[in-house]
C-alpha positions in Angstrom: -13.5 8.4 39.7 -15.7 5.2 40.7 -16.4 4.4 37.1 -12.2 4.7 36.2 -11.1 2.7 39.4 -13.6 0.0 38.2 -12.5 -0.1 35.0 -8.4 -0.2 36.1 -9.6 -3.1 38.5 -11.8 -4.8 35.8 -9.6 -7.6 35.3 -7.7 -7.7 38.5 -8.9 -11.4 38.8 -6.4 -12.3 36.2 -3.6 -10.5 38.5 -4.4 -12.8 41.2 -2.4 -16.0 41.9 -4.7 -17.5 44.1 -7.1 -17.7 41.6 -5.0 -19.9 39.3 -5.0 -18.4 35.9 -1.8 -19.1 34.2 -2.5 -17.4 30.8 -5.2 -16.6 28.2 -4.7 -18.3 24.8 -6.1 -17.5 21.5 -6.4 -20.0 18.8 -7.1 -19.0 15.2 -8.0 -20.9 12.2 -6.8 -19.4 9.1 -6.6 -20.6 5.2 -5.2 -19.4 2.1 -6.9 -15.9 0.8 -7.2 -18.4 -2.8 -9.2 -21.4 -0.7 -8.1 -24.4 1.2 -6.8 -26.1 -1.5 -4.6 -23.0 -2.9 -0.7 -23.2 -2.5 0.8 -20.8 0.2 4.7 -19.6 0.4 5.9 -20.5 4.2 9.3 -18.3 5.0 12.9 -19.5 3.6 15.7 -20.5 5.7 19.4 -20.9 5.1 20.0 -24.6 5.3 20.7 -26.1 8.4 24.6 -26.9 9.0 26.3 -29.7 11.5 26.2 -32.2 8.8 22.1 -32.2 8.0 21.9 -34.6 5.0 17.8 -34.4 4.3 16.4 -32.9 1.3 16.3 -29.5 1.9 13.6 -27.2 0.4 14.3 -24.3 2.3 11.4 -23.8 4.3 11.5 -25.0 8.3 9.2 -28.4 8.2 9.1 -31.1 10.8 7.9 -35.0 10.0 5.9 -36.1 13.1 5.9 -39.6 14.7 2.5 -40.6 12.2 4.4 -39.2 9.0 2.5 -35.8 8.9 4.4 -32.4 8.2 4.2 -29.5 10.1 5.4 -26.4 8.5 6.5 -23.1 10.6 4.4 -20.1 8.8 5.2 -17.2 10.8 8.2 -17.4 13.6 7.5 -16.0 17.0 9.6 -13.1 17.0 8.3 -12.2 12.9 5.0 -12.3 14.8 6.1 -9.9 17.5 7.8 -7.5 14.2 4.4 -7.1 13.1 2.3 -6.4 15.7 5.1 -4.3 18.0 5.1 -1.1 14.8 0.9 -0.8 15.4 1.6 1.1 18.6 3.1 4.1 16.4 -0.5 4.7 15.1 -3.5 5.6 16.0 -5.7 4.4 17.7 -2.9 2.8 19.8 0.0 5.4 19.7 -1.0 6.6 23.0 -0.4 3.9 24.9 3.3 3.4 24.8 6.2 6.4 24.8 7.4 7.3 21.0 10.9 7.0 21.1 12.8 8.2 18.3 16.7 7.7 17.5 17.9 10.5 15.0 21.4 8.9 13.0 22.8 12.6 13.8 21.9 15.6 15.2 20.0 18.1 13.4 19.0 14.5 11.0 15.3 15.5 9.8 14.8 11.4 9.4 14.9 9.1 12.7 13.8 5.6 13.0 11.3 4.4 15.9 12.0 2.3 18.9 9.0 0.1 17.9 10.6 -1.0 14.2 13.9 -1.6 16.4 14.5 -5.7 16.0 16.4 -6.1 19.3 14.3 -2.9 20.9 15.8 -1.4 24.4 18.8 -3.7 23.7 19.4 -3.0 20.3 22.7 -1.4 19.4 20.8 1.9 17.8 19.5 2.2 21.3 22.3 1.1 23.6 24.9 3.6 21.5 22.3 6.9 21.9 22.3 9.7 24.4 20.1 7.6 26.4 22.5 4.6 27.1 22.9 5.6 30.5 19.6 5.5 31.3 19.0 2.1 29.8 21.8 0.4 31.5 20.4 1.8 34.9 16.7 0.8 33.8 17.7 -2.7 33.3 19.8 -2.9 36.1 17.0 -1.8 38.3 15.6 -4.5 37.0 18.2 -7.1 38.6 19.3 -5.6 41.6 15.6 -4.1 42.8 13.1 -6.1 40.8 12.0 -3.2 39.6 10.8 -2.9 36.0 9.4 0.9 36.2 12.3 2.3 34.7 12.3 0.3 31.6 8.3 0.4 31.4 8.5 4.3 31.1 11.1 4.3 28.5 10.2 0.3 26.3 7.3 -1.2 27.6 7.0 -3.2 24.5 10.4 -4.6 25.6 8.9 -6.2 28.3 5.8 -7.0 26.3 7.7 -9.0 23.7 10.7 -10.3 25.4 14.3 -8.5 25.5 17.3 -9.5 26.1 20.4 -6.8 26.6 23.2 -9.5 25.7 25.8 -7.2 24.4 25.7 -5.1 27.8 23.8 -5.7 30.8 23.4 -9.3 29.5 19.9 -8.9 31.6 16.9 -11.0 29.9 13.5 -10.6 30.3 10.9 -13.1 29.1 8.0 -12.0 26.6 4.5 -11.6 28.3 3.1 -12.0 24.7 3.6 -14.3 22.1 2.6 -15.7 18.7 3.2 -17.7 15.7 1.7 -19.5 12.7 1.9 -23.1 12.1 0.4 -25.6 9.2 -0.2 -29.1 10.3 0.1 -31.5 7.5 0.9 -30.4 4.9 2.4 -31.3 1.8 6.0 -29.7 0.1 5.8 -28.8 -3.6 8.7 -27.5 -6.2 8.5 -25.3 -8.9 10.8 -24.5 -12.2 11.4 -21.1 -13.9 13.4 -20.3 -16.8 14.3 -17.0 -18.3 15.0 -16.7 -21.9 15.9 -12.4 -22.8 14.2 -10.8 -25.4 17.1 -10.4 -27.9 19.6 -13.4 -29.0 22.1 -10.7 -28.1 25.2 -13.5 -29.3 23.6 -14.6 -32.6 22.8 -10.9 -33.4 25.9 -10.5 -33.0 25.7 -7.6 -30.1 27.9 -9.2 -27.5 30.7 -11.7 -28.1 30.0 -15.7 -26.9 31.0 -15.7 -23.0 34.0 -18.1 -21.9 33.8 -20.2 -18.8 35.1 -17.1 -16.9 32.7 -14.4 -17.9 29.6 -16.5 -18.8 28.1 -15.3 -14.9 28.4 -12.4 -15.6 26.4 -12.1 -19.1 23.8 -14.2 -16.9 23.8 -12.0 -14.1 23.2 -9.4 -16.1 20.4 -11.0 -18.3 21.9 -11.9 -21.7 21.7 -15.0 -21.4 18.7 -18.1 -20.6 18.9 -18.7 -16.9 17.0 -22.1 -15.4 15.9 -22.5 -12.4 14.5 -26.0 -11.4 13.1 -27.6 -8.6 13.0 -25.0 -6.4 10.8 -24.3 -3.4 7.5 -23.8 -4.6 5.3 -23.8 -1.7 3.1 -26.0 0.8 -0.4 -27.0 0.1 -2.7 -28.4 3.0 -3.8 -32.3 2.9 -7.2 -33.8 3.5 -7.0 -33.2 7.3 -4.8 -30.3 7.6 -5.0 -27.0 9.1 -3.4 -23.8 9.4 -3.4 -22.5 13.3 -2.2 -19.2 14.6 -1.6 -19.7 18.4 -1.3 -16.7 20.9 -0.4 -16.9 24.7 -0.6 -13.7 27.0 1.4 -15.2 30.1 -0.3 -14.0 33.4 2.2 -16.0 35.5 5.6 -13.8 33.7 2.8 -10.3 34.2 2.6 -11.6 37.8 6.6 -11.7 38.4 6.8 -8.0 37.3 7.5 -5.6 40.6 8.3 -2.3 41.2 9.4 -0.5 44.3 6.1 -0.1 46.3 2.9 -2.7 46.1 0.5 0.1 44.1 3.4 0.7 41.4 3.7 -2.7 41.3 0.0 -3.3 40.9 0.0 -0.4 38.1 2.6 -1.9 36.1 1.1 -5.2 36.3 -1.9 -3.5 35.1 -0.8 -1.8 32.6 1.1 -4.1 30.6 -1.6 -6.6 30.7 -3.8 -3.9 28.6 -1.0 -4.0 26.2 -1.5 -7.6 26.4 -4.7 -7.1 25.8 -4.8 -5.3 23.0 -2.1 -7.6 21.0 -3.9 -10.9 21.9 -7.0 -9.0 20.1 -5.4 -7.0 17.8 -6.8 -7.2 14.0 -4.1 -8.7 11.8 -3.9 -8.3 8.2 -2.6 -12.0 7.2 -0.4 -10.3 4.5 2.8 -12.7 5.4 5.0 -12.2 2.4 4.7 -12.7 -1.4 1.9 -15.7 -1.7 1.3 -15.8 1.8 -1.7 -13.7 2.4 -4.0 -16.0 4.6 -7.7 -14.9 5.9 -9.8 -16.5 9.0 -11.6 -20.3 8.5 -15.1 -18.6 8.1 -16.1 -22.4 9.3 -14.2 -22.0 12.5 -14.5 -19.0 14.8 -11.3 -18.3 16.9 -11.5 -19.8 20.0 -10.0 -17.2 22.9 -9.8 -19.1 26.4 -8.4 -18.7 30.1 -5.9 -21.6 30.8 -5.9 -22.0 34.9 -3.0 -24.3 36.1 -4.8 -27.1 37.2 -5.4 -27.4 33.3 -9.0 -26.1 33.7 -9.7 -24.2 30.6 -12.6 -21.3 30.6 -13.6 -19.1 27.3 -12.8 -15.7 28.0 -15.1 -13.0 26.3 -13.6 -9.6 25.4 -13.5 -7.4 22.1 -10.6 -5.6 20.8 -12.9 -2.2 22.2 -13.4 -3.1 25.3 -9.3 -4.3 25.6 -8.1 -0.6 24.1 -10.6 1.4 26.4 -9.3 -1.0 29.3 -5.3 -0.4 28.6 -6.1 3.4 27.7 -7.1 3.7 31.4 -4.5 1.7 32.6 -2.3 3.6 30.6 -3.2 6.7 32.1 -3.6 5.5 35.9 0.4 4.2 35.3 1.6 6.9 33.6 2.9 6.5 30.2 6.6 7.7 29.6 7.9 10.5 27.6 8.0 10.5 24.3 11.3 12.2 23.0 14.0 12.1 20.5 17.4 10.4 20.7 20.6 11.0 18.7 23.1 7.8 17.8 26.7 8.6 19.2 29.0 7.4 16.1 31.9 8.7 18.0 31.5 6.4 21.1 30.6 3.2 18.8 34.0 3.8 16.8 35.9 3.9 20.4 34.0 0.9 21.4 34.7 -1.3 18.1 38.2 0.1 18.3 38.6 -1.5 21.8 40.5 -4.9 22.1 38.1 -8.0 22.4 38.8 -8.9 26.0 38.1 -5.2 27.0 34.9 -5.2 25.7 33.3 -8.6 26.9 34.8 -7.2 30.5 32.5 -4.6 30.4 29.5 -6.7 30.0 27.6 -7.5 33.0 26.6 -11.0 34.2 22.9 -10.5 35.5 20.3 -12.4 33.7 16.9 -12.1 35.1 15.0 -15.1 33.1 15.5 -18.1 30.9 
């Protein structure tokens, strides 16, 4: 029992406000999988509306005051989408309830709370047989402090950040976060064109298109498509980098409560092995097609307590030593159930069936934080 109460307590200091610590912070150099001069494929956005008149490549890039680009590689909450579906596996699948939501009862297929994009809040979740049981655990959350409740049924929800806007309208600020930057970098462009196999017109197969059907014989690959100067990637410049920066927020772990001081001190716990465990979690670097990016062998990740007086202090701990620590929280907190939920179509059809004004009434107004 003494060798599991000191290992619960191990990082207590972290817990405690007096002793400053406003978050640990990981920084991680990464680089192409090709080498540092190798083109990389950032993530595509629609283009910006309200009258934007900039060239617009499709990719989200900021100028800075000295002319250099920065170019957003990985968004905060497509960082939290790939860590968040770990927990369904071993060796972590332990550590957080397994929530399933089956589409209908007596469905052989269901889909997991942790690949759920909004997750406690989502709509899959809020129009299942456990609705009732959300609504209260959020509420507890407003009118007692309490975050118990949602910690036995979403703890990742409070790990990554939630907010229940189409009900309780209750938000709750992510203890983790990451995402993936490149600092300056340069835009490219590339052009494609697709010419069939067959002249299917000049074999005289198909009939020449008029104005009105010519998309569709291109649509459907008879004819030569172009495509030119479209996105075609980022490469880094002489002095540019690639950075993936990670923040476990003690100060938002140190505002969770619960109804007592030890369940309070047990949550608290436990969700900073969570923490834990996704600040040190391996990642594969497999963004998306021609993003795969690897570590700078030339420069180790830096992992570092950040006290509020702006003192910083490197903090040493291995992904091991952060599961074996959150397992034992885990345990000493008590992880929730893990069950099986059913979607109710009926009440979603009476819901969308409801006149607009009826249904914002029944939204709350409670928000918990910005």
């Amino acid at each position: 029992m003494s060798d599991q109460n000191n290992l619960v307590s191990r990082f207590d200091d972290l817990l405690d406000e007096s002793d400053g610590i406003a978050a640990i912070v990981l920084r991680e150099w990464l680089l192409p999988d090709q080498g540092r001069d190798a083109v990389f494929f950032p993530p595509t956005f629609p283009r910006p509306q309200d009258g934007f008149s900039g060239e617009w490549l499709g990719y989200n890039i900021d100028v800075l005051p000295d002319g250099r680009k920065v170019c957003l590689v990985d968004t905060i909450g497509s960082q939290a989408n790939r860590l968040e579906p770990k927990f369904k596996y071993k060796p972590y699948c332990d550590l957080v309830p397994q929530v399933r939501i089956k589409l209908r009862e007596g469905d052989d297929a269901s889909v997991n709370l942790l690949d759920v994009g909004h997750r406690a809040a989502d709509a899959l979740v809020r129009f299942s047989d456990a609705n009732g049981e959300l609504k209260e655990a959020f509420l507890a959350i407003s009118e007692r402090a309490d975050y118990v409740p949602l910690a036995k049924i979403a703890p990742t929800s409070i790990l990554f950040g939630c907010w229940d806007s189409r009900g309780t309208q209750i938000k709750i600020q992510r203890v983790f976060g990451s995402e993936i930057r490149a600092f300056d970098i340069a835009p490219l462009h590339r052009s494609a064109q697709y010419r069939p196999p067959v002249r299917y017109i000049d074999e005289g197969l198909l009939d020449e298109p008029d104005s009105e059907n010519k998309k569709a014989y291109s649509e459907q690959g008879f004819l030569d498509v172009p495509s030119s100067w479209s996105p075609g990637g980022v490469v880094l410049r002489e002095n540019g980098e690639i950075r993936r920066d990670a923040r476990l927020n003690l100060v938002a772990i140190r505002a969770l409560s619960a109804d007592n001081e030890e369940n309070t001190r047990k949550l608290r716990r436990y969700i900073l092995g969570l923490g834990l465990v996704a600040l040190t979690m391996p990642q594969d670097g497999n963004l998306r097609e021609g993003c795969l990016l690897v570590r700078d062998a030339q420069r180790p990740p830096k992992l570092e307590c950040v006290y509020t007086d702006g003192r910083r202090a490197l903090f040493e701990i291995s992904h091991q030593e952060a599961l074996d620590f959150a397992r034992q929280c885990a345990s000493d907190f008590g992880v929730g159930e893990s069950r099986e939920l059913v979607f109710d179509a009926k009440r979603a059809r009476e819901q969308l069936a409801k006149p607009e004004k009826e249904r914002t009434k029944a939204r709350g107004k409670r928000k918990v934080s910005e």
